[in-house]
N, CA, C and O atoms as a GROMACS GRO file, in nm:
protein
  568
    1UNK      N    1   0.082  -0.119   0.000
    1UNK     CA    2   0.000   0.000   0.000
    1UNK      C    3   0.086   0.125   0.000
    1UNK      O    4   0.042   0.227  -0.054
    2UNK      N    5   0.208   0.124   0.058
    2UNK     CA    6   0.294   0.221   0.112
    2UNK      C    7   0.340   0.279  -0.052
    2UNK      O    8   0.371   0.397  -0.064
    3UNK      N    9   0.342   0.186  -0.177
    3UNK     CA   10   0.384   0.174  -0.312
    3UNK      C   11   0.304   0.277  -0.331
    3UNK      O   12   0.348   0.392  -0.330
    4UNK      N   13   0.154   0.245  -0.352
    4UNK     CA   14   0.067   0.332  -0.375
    4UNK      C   15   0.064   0.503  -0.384
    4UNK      O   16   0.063   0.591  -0.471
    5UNK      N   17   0.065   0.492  -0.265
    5UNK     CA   18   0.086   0.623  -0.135
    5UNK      C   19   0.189   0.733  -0.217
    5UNK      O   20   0.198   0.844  -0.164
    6UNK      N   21   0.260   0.713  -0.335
    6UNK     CA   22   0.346   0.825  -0.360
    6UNK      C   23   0.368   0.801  -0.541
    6UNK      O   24   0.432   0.865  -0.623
    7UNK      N   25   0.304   0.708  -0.550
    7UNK     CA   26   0.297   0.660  -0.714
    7UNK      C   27   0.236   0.752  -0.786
    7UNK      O   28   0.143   0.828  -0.757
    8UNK      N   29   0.313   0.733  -0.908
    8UNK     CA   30   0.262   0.815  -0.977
    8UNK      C   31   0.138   0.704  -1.112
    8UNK      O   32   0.147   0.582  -1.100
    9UNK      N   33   0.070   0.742  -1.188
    9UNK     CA   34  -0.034   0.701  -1.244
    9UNK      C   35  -0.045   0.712  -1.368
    9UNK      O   36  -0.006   0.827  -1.390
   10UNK      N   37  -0.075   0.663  -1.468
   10UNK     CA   38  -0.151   0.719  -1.612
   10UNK      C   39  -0.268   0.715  -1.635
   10UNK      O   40  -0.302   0.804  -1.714
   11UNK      N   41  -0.370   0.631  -1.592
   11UNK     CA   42  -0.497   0.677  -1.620
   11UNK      C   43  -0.565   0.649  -1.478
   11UNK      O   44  -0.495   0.572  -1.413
   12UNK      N   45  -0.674   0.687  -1.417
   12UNK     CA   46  -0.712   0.790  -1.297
   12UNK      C   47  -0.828   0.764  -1.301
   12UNK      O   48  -0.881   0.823  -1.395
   13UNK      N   49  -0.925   0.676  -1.219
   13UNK     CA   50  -1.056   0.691  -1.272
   13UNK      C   51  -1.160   0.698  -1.118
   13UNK      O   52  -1.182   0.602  -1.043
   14UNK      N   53  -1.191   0.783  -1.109
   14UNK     CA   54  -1.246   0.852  -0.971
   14UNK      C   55  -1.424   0.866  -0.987
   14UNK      O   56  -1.496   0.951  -1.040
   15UNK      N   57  -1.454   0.718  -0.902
   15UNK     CA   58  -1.586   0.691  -0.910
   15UNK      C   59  -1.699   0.743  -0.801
   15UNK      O   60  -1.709   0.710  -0.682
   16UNK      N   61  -1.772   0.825  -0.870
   16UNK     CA   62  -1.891   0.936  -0.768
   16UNK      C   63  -1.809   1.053  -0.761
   16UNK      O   64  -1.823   1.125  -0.662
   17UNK      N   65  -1.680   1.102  -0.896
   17UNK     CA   66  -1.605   1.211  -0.838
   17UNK      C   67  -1.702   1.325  -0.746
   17UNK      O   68  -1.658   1.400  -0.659
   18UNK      N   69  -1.868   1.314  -0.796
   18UNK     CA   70  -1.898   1.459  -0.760
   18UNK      C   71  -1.838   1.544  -0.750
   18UNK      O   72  -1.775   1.554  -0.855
   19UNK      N   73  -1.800   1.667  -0.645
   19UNK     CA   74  -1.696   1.821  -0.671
   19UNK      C   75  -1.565   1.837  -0.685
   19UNK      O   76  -1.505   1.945  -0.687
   20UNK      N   77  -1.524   1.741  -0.694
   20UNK     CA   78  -1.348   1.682  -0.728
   20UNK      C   79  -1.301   1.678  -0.602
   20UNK      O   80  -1.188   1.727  -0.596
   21UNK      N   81  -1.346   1.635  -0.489
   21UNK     CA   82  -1.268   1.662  -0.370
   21UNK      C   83  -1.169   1.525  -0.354
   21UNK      O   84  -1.090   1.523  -0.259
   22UNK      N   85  -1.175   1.424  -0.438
   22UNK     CA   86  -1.058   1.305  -0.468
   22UNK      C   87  -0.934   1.393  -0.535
   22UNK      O   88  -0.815   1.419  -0.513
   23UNK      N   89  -1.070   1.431  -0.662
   23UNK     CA   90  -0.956   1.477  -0.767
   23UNK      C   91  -0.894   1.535  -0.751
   23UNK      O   92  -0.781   1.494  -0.778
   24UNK      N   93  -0.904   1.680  -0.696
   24UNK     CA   94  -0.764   1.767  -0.647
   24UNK      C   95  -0.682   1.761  -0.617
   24UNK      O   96  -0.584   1.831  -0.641
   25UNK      N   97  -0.707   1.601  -0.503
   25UNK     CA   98  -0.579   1.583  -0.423
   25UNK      C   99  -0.487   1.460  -0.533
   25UNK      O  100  -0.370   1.458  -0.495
   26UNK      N  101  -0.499   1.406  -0.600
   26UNK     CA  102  -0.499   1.293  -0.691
   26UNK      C  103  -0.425   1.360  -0.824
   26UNK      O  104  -0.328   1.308  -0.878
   27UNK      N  105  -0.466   1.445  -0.855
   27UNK     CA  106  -0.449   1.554  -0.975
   27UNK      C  107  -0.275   1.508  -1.046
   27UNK      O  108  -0.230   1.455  -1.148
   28UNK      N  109  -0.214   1.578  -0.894
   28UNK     CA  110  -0.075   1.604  -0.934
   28UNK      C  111   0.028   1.462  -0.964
   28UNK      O  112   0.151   1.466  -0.975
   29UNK      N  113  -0.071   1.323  -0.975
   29UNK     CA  114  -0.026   1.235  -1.007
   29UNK      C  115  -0.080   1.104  -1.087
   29UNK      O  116  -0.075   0.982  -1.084
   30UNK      N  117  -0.134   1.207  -1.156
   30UNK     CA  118  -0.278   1.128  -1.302
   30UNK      C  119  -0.207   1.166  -1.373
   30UNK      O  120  -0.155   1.274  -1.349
   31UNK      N  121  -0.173   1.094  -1.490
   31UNK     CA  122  -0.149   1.142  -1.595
   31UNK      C  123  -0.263   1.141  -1.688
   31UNK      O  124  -0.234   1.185  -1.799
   32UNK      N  125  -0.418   1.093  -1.669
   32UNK     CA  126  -0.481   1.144  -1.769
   32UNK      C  127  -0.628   1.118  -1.605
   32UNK      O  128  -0.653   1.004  -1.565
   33UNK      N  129  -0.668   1.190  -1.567
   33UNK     CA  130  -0.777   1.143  -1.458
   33UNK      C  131  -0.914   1.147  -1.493
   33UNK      O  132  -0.964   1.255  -1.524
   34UNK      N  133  -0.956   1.083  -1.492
   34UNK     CA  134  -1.157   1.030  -1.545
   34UNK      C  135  -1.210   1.070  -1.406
   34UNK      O  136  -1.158   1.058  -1.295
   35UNK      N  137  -1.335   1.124  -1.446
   35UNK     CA  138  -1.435   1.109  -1.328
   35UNK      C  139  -1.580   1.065  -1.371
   35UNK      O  140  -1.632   1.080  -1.481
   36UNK      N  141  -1.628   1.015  -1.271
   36UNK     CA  142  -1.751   0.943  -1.320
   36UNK      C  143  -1.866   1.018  -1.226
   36UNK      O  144  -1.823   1.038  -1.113
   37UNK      N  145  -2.003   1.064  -1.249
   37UNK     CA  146  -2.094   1.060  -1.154
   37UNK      C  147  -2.236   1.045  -1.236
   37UNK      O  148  -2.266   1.026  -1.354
   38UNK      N  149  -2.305   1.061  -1.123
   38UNK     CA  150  -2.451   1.037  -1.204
   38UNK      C  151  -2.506   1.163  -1.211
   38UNK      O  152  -2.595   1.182  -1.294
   39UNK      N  153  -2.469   1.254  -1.140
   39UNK     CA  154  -2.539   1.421  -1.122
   39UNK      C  155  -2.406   1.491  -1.200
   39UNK      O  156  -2.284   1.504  -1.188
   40UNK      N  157  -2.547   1.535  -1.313
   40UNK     CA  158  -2.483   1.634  -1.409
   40UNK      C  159  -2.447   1.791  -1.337
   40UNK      O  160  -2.376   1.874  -1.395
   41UNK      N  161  -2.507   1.813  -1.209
   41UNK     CA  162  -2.475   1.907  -1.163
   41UNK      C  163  -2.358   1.921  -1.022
   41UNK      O  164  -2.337   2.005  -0.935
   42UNK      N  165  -2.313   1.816  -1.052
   42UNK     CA  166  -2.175   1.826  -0.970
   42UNK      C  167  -2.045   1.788  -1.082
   42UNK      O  168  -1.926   1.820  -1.087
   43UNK      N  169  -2.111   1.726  -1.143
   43UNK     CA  170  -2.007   1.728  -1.309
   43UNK      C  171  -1.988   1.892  -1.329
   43UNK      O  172  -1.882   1.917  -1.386
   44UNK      N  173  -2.032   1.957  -1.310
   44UNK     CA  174  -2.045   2.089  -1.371
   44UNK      C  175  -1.917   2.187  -1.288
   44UNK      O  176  -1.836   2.276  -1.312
   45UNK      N  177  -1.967   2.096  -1.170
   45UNK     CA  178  -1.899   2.204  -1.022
   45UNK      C  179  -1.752   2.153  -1.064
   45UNK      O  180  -1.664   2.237  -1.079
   46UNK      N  181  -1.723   2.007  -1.086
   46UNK     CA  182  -1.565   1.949  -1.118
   46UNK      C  183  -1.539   2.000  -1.215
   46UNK      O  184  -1.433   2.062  -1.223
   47UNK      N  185  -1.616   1.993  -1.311
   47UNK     CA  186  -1.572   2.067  -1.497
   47UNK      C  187  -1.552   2.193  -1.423
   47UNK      O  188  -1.438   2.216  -1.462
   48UNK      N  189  -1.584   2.304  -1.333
   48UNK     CA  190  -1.528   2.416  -1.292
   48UNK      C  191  -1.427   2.423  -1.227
   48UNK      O  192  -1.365   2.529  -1.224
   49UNK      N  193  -1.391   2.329  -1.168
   49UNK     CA  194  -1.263   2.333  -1.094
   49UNK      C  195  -1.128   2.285  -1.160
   49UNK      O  196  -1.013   2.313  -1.127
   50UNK      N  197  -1.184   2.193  -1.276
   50UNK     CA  198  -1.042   2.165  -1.382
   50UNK      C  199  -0.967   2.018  -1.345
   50UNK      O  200  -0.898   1.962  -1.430
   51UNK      N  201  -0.981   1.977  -1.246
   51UNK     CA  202  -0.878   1.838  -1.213
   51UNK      C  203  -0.910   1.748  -1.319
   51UNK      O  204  -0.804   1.703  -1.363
   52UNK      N  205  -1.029   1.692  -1.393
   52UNK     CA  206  -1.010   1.596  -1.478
   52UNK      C  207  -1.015   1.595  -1.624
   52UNK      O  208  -1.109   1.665  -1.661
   53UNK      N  209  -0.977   1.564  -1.681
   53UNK     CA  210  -0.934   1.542  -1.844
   53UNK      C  211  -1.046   1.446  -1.924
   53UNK      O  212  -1.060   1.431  -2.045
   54UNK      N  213  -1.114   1.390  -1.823
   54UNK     CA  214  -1.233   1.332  -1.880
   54UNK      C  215  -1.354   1.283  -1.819
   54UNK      O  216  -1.351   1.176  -1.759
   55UNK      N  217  -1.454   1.346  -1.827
   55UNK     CA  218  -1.591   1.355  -1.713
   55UNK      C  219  -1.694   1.248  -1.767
   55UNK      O  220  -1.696   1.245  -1.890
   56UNK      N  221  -1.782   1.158  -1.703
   56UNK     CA  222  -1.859   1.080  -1.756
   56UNK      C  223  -1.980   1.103  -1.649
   56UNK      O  224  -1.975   1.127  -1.528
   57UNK      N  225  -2.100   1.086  -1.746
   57UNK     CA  226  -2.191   1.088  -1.687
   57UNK      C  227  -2.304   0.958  -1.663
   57UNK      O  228  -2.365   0.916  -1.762
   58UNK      N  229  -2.324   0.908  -1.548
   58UNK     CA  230  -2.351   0.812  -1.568
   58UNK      C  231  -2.349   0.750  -1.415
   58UNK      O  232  -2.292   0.800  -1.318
   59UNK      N  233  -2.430   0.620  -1.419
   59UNK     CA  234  -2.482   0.515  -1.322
   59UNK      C  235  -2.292   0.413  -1.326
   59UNK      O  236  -2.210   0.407  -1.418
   60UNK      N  237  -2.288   0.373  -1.237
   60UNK     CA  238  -2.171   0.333  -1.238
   60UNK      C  239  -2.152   0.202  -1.293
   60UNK      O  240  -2.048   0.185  -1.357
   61UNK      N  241  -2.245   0.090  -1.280
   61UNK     CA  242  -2.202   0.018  -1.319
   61UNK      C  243  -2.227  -0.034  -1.494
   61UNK      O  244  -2.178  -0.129  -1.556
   62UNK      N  245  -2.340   0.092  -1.543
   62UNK     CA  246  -2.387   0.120  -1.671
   62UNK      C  247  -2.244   0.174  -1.708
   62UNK      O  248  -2.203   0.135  -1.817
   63UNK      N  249  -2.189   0.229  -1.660
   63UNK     CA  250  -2.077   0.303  -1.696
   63UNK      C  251  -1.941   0.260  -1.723
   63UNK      O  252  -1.881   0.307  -1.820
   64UNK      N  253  -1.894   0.184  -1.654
   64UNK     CA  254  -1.828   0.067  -1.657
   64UNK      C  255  -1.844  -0.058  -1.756
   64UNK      O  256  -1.759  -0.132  -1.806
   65UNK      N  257  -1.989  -0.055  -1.768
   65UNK     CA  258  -2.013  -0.203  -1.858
   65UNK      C  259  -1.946  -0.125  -2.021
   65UNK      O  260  -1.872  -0.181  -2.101
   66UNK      N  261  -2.006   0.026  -2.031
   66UNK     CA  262  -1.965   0.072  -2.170
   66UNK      C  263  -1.864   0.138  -2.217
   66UNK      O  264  -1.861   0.157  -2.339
   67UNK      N  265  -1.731   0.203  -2.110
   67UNK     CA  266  -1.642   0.209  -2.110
   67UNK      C  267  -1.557   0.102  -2.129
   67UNK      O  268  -1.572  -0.010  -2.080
   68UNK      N  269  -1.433   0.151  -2.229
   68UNK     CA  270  -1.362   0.032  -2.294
   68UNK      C  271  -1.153   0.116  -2.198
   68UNK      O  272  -1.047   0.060  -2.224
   69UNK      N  273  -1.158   0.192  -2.141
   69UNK     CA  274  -1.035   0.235  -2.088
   69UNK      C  275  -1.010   0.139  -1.966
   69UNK      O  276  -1.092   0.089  -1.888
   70UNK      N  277  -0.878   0.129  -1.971
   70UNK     CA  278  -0.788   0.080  -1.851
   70UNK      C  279  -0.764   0.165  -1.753
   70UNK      O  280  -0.770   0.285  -1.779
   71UNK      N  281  -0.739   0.133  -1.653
   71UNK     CA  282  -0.686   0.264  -1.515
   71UNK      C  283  -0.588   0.143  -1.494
   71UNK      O  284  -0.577   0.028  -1.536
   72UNK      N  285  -0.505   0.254  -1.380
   72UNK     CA  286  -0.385   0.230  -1.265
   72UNK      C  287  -0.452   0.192  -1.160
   72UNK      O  288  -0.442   0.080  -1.112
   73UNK      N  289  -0.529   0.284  -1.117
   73UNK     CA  290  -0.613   0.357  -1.015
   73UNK      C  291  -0.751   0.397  -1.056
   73UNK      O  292  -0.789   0.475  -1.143
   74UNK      N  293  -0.830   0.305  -0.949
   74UNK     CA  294  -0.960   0.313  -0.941
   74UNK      C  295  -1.000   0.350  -0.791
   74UNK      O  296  -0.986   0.266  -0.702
   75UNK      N  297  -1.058   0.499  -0.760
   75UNK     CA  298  -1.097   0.576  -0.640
   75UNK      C  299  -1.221   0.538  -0.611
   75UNK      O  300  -1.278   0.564  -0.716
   76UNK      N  301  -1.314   0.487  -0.528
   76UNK     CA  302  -1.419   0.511  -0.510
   76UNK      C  303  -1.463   0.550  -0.356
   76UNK      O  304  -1.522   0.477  -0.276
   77UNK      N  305  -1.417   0.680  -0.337
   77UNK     CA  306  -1.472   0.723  -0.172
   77UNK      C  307  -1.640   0.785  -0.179
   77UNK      O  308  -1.690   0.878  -0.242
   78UNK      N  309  -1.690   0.693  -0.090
   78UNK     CA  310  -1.805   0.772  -0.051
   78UNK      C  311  -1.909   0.751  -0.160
   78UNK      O  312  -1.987   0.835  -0.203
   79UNK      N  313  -1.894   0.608  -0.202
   79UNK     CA  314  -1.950   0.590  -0.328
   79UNK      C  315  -2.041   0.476  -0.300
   79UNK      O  316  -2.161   0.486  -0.320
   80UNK      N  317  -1.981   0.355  -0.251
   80UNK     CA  318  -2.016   0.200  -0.230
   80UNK      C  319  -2.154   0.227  -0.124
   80UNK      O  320  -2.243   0.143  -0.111
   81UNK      N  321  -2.153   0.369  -0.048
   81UNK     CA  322  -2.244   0.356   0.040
   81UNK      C  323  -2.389   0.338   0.015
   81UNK      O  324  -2.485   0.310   0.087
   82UNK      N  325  -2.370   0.370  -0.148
   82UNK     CA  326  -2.505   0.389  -0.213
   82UNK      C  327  -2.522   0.273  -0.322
   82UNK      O  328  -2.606   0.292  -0.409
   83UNK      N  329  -2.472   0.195  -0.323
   83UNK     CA  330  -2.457   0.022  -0.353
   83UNK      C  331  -2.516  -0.049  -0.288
   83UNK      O  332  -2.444  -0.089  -0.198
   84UNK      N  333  -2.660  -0.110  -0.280
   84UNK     CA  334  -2.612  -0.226  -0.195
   84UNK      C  335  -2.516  -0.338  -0.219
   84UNK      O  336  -2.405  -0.348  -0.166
   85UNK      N  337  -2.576  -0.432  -0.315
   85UNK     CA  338  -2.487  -0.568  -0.365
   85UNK      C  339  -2.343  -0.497  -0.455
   85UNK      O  340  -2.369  -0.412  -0.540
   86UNK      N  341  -2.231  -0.527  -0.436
   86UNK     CA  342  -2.101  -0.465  -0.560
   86UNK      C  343  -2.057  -0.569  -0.597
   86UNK      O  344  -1.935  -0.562  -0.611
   87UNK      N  345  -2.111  -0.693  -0.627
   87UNK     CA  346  -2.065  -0.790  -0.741
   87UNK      C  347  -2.033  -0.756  -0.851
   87UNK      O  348  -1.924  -0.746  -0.908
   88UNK      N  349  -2.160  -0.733  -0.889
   88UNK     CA  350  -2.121  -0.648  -1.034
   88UNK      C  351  -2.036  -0.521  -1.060
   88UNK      O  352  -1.975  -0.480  -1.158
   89UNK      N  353  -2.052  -0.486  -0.962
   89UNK     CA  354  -1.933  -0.330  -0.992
   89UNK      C  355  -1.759  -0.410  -0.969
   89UNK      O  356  -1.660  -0.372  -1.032
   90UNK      N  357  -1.757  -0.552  -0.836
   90UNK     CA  358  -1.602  -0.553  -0.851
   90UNK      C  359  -1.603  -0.616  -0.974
   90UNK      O  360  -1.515  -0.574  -1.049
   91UNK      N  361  -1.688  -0.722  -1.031
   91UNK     CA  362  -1.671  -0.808  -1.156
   91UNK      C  363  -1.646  -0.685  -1.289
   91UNK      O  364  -1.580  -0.717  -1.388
   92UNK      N  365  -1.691  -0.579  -1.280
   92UNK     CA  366  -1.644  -0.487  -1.380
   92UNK      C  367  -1.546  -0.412  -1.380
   92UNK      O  368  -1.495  -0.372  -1.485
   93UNK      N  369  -1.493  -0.372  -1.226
   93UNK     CA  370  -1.393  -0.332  -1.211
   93UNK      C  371  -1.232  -0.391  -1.218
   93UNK      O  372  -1.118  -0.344  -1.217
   94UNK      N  373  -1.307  -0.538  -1.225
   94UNK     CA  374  -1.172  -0.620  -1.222
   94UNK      C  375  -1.140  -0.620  -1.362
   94UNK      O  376  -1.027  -0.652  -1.397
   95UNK      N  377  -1.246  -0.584  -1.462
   95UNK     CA  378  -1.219  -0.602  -1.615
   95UNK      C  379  -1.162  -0.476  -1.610
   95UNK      O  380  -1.084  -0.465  -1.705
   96UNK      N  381  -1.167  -0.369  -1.536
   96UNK     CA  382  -1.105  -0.231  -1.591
   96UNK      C  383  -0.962  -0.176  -1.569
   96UNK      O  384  -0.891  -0.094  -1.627
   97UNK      N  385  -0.948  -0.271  -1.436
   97UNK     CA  386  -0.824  -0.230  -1.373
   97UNK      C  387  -0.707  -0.309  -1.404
   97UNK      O  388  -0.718  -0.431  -1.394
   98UNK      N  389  -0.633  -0.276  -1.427
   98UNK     CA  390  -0.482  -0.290  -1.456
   98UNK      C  391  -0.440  -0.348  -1.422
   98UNK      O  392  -0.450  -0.344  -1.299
   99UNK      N  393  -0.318  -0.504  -1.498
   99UNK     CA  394  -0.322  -0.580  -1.428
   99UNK      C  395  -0.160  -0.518  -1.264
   99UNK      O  396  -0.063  -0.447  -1.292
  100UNK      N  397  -0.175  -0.546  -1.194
  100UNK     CA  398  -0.077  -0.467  -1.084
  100UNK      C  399  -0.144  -0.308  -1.082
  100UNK      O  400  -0.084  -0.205  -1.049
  101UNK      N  401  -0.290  -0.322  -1.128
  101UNK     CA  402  -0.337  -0.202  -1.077
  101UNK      C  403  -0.395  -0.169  -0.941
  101UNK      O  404  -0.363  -0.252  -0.855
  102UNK      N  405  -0.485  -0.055  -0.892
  102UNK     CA  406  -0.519  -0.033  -0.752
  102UNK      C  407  -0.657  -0.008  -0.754
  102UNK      O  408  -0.707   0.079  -0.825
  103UNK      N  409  -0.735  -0.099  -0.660
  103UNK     CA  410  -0.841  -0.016  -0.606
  103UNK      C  411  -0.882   0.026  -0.488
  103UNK      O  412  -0.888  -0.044  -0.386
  104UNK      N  413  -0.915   0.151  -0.498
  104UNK     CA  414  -0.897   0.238  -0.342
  104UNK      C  415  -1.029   0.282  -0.318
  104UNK      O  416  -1.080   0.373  -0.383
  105UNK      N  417  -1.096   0.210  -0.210
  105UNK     CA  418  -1.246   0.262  -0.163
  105UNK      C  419  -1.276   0.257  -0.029
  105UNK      O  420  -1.222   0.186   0.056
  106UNK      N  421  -1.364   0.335  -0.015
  106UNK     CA  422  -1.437   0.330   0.132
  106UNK      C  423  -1.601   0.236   0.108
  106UNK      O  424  -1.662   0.205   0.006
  107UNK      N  425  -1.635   0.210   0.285
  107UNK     CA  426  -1.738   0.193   0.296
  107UNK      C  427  -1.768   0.169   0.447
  107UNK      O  428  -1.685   0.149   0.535
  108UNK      N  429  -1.901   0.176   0.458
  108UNK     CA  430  -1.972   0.178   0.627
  108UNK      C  431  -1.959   0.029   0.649
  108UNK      O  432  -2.020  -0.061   0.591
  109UNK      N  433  -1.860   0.022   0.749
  109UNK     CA  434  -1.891  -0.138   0.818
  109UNK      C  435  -2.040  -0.118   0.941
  109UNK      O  436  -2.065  -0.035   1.028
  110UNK      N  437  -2.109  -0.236   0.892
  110UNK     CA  438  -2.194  -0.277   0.999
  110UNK      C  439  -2.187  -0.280   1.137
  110UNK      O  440  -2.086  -0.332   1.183
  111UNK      N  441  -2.272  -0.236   1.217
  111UNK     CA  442  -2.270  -0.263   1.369
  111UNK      C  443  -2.352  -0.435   1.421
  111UNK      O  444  -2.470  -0.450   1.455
  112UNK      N  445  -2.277  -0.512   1.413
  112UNK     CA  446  -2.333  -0.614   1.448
  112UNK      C  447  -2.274  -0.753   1.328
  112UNK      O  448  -2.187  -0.739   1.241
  113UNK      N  449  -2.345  -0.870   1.355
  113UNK     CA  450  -2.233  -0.952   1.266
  113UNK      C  451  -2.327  -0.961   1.148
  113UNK      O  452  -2.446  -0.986   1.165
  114UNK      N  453  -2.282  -0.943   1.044
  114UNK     CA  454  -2.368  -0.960   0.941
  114UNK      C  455  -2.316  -1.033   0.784
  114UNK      O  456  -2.195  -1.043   0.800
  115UNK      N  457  -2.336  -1.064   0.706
  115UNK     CA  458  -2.285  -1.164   0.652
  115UNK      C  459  -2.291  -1.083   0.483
  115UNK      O  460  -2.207  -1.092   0.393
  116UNK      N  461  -2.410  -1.013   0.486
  116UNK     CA  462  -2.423  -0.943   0.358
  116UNK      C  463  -2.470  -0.799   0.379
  116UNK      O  464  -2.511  -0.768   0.491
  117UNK      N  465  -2.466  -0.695   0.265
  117UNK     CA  466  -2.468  -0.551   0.329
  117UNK      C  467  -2.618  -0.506   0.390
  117UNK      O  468  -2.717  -0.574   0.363
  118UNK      N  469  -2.622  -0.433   0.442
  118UNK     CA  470  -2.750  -0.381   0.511
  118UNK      C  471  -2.782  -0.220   0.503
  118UNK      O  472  -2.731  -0.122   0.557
  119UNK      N  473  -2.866  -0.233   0.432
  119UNK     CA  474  -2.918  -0.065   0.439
  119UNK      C  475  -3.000   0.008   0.553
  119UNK      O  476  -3.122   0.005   0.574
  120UNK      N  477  -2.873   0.090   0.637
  120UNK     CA  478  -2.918   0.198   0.762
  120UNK      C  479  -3.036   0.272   0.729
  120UNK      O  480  -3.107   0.290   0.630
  121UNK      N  481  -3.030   0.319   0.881
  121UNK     CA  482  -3.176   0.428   0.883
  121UNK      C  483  -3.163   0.554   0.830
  121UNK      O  484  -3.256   0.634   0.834
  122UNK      N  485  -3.006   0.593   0.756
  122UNK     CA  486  -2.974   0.671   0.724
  122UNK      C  487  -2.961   0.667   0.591
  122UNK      O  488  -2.901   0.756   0.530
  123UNK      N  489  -3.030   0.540   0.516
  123UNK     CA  490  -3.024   0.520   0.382
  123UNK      C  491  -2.890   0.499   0.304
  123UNK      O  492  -2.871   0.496   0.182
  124UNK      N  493  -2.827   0.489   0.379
  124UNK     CA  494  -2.629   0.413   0.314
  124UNK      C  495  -2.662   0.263   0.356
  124UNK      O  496  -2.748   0.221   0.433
  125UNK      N  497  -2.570   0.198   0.283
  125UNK     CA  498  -2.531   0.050   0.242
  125UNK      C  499  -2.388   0.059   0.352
  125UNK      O  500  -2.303   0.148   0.358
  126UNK      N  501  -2.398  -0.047   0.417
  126UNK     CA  502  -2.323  -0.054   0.542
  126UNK      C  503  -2.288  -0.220   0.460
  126UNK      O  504  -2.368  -0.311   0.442
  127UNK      N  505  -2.127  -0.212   0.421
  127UNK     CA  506  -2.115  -0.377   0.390
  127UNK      C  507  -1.991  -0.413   0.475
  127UNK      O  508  -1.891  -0.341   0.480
  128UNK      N  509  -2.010  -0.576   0.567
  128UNK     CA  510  -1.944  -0.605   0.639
  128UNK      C  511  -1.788  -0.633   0.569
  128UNK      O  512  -1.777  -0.603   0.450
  129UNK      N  513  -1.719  -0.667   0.611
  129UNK     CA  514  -1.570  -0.659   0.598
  129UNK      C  515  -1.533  -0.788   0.549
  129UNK      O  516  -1.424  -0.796   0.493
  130UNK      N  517  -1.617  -0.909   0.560
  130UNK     CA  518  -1.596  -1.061   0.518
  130UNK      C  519  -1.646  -1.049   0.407
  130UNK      O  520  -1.574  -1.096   0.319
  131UNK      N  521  -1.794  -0.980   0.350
  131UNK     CA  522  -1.884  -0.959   0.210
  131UNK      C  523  -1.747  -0.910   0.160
  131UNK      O  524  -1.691  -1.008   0.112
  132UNK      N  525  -1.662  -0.793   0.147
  132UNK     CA  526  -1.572  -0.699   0.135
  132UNK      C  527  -1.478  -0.815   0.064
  132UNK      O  528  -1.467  -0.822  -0.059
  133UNK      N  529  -1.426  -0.887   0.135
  133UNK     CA  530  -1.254  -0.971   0.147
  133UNK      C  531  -1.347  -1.092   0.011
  133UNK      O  532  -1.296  -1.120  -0.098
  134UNK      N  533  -1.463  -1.133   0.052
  134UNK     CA  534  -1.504  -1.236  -0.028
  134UNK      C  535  -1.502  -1.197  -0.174
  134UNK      O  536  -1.455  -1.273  -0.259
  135UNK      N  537  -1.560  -1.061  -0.207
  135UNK     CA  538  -1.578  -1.016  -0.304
  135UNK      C  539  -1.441  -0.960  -0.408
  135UNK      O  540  -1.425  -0.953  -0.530
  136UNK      N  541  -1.374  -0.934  -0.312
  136UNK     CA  542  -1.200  -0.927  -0.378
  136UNK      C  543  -1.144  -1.020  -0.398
  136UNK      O  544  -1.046  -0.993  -0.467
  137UNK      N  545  -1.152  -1.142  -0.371
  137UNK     CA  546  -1.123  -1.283  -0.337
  137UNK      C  547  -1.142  -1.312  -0.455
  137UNK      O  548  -1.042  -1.334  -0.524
  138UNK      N  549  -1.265  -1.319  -0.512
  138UNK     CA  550  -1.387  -1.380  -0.602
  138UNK      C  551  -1.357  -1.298  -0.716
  138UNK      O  552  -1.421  -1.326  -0.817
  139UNK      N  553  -1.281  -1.209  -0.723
  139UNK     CA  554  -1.263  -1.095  -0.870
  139UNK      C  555  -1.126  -1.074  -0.895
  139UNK      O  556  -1.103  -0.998  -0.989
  140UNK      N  557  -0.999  -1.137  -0.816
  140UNK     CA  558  -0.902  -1.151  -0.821
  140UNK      C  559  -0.776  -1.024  -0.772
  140UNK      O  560  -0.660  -1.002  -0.806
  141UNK      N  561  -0.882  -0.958  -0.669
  141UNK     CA  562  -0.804  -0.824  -0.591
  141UNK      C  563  -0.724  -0.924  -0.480
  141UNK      O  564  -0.758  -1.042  -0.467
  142UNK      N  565  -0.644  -0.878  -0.423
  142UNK     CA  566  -0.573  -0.895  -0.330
  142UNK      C  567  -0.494  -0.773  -0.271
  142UNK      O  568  -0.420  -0.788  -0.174
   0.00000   0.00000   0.00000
């Protein structure tokens, strides 16, 4: 991970960029950085701020199925929460990413033992950490 942490990149693909708050920080080591969201009006706010070289609009895993680019680096903070099941997103992501490429995401672990993800009272997808490891397992992340 520590590799990661100071690497530099060629293609950049930052999923739910919404207002570029990945991208900014990410910027100075993309050599070409994608962003993906579904709201054309936070596409607008990133297209104002300049960090990416190529904006997509779009459902993610619609987006993924019709995109034909490779990444280094695949971002998804603050994204998975609004997923429940991500089979299909790692099974597409594993087609996108590079082979010795990265994927870097967040998500809400569950309070309690749970085996598959669960949607809070707060309307986020809370997926346990075994669903997590199984699903990287099963798509060939490590």
């Amino acid at each position: 991970m520590s590799d990661a942490c100071h690497a530099r990149f060629a293609q950049v693909l930052d999923l739910g960029c919404g207002t570029s708050l990945c991208g900014l920080h990410i910027r100075s080591r993309a050599e070409v950085l994608w962003g993906l969201d579904l709201s054309e009006a936070m596409l607008d706010k990133a297209r104002a701020l300049g960090a990416y070289d190529q904006l997509i609009e779009g459902e993610v895993v619609e987006a993924l199925r019709s995109e034909t680019a490779l990444f280094d680096l695949v971002l998804a903070a603050d994204i998975f929460i609004y997923v429940g099941h991500l089979g299909d997103v790692f099974a597409l992501l594993a087609q996108r990413i590079r082979a010795g490429g990265w994927l870097a995401f967040t998500v809400e672990e569950p309070v309690g033992a749970w085996d598959e993800p669960q949607l809070l009272p707060s309307l986020r997808y809370a997926h346990p950490s075994n669903y997590i490891q199984a699903l990287a397992m099963q798509h060939g992340f490590r």
